[in-house]
C-alpha positions in Angstrom: 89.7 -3.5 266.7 88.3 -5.2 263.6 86.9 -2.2 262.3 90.3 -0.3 262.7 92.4 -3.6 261.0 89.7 -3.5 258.3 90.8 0.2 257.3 94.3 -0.7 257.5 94.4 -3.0 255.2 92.3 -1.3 252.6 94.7 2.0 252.8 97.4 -0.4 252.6 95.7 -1.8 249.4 95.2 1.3 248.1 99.2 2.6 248.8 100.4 -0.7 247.1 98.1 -0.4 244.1 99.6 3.3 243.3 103.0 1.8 244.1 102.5 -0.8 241.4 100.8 1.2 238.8 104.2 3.7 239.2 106.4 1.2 239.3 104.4 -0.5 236.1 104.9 2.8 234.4 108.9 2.9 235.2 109.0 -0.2 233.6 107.4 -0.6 230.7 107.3 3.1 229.5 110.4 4.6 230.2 112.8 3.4 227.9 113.4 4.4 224.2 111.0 3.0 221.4 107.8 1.6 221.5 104.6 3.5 222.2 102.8 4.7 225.7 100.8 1.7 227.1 98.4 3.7 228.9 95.3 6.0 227.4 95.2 9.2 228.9 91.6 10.4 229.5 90.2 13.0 227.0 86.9 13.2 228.7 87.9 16.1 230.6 86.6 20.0 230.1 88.3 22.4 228.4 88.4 26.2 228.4 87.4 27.0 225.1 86.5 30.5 225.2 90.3 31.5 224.6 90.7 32.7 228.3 93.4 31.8 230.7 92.9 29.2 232.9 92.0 29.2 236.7 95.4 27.9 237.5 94.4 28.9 241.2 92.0 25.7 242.0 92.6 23.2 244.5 92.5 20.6 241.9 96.0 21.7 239.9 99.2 20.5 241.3 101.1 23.1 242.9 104.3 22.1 240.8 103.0 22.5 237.7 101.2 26.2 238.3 102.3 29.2 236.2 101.2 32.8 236.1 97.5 32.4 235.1 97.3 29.2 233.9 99.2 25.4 234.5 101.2 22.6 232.9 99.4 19.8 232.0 98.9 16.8 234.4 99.4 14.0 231.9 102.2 15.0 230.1 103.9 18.6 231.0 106.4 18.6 228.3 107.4 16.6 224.9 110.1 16.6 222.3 108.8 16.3 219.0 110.7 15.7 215.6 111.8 19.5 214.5 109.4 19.7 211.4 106.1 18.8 213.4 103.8 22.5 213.5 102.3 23.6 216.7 99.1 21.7 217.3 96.8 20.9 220.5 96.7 17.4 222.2 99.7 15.6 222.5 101.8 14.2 220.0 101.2 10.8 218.5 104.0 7.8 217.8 106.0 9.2 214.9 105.6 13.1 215.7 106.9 12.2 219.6 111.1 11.6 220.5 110.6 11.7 224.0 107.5 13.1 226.8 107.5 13.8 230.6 104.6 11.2 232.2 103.9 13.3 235.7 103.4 11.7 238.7 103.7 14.3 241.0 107.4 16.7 241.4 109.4 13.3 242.7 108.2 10.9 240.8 107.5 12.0 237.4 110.3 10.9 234.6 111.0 10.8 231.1 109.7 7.9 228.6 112.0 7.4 225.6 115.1 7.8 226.9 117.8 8.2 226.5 117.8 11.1 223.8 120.5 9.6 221.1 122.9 12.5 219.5 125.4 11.3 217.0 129.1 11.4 217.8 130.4 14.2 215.8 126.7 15.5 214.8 123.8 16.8 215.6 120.2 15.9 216.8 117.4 18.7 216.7 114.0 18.7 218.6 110.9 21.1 219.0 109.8 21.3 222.5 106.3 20.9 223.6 105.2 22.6 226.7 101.3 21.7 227.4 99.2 23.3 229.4 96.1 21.4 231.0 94.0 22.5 228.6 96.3 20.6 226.6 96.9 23.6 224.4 100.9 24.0 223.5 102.9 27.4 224.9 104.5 29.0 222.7 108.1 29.6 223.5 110.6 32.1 222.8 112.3 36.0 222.7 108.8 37.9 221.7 106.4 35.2 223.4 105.4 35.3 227.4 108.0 32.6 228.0 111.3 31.2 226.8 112.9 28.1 227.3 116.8 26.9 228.5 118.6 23.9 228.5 120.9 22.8 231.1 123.2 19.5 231.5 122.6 18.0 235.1 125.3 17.8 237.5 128.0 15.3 236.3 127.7 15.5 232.8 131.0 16.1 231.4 131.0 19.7 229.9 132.6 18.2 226.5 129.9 15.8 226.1 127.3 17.9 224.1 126.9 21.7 223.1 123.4 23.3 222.9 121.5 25.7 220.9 118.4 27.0 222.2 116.2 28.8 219.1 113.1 29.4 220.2 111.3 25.9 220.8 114.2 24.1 218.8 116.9 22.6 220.6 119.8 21.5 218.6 122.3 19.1 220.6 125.7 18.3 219.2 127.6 15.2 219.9 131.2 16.3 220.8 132.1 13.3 223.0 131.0 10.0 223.3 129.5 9.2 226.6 126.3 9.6 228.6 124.7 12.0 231.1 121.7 14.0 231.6 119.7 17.9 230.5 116.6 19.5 231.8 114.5 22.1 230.3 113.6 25.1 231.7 111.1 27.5 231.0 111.3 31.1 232.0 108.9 33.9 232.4 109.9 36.3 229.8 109.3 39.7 231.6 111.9 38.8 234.7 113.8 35.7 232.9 112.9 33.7 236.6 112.0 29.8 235.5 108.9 29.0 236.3 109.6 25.4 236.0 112.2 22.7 235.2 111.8 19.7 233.8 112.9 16.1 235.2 116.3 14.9 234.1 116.3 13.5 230.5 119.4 10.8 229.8 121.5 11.7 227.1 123.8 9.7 225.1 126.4 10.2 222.6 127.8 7.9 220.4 128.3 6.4 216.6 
């Protein structure tokens, strides 16, 4: 009976300190401004030898597989400023707007949010999708995948207009308000997604 209490209470341990490290992450991290208080670990290996990668092992989230290789673990996706060039790693303070943190398919969110867009103007980003090599895809018409943006269920349809070219996404404040996109990506050959972002908060205003 002791024995069994004893492992109870360190699984319960363990549980709460995942449960807290989340809920420190939702709470310090999310919101516009300010940089990531966490250091993700670059001591990792990498596939160098310009292969794909073995998207197939045990060790790679099912949620963030694609067809020979995967997303990345740390951060899956980022919107950069529009002028930043394609580059390995992930972007630093002044290149970043906003970046996915993943914590698994339900848990994973958006830091920087909301994504401001001027009333009666327009706010352009590049989109970064990184695999777990931490090399960035390249996106678009002639490339092996292409990217969409969607609004999420109940955002108004007058709130913002889109424009998808390539990895830029231009928004376009047509109403003030707030509400919510995801980005897609899409296997070229069949146009099927291969994977949708979390929701990312919008908001439009002066």
């Amino acid at each position: 009976m002791g024995r069994f209490l004893k492992r109870r209470r360190v699984i319960g341990a363990a549980a709460s300190g995942l449960g807290a490290g989340i809920a420190g992450c939702l709470g310090g991290n999310e919101s516009e401004g300010g940089e990531d208080s966490h250091e993700h670990d670059h001591n990792h290996d990498h596939n160098d030898d310009g292969g794909s990668d073995t998207a197939a092992d045990d060790d790679v989230d099912p949620a963030l597989r694609l067809d020979g290789t995967a997303l990345s673990e740390a951060f899956p996706i980022e919107l950069v400023e529009p002028d930043v060039d394609p580059f390995e790693g992930f972007a630093a303070g002044e290149q970043r707007v906003a970046n996915v943190h993943w914590h698994g398919e339900d848990l994973s969110h958006w830091h920087h949010q909301p994504l401001r867009i001027p009333l009666g103007g327009t706010r352009r980003v590049r989109t970064r999708f990184v695999d777990r090599n931490e090399r960035e895809l390249p996106v678009g018409p002639a490339e092996s995948y292409h990217q969409s943006v969607r609004t999420t269920a109940g955002t108004a349809d007058e709130l913002t207009s889109i424009t998808v070219e390539g990895a830029h996404v231009t928004f376009t404040g047509d109403a003030a308000g707030t509400g919510g996109v995801a980005f897609r990506l899409h296997d070229s050959e069949d146009d099927t997604v291969a994977w949708t972002s979390p929701d990312l908060e919008i908001a439009v205003g002066e």
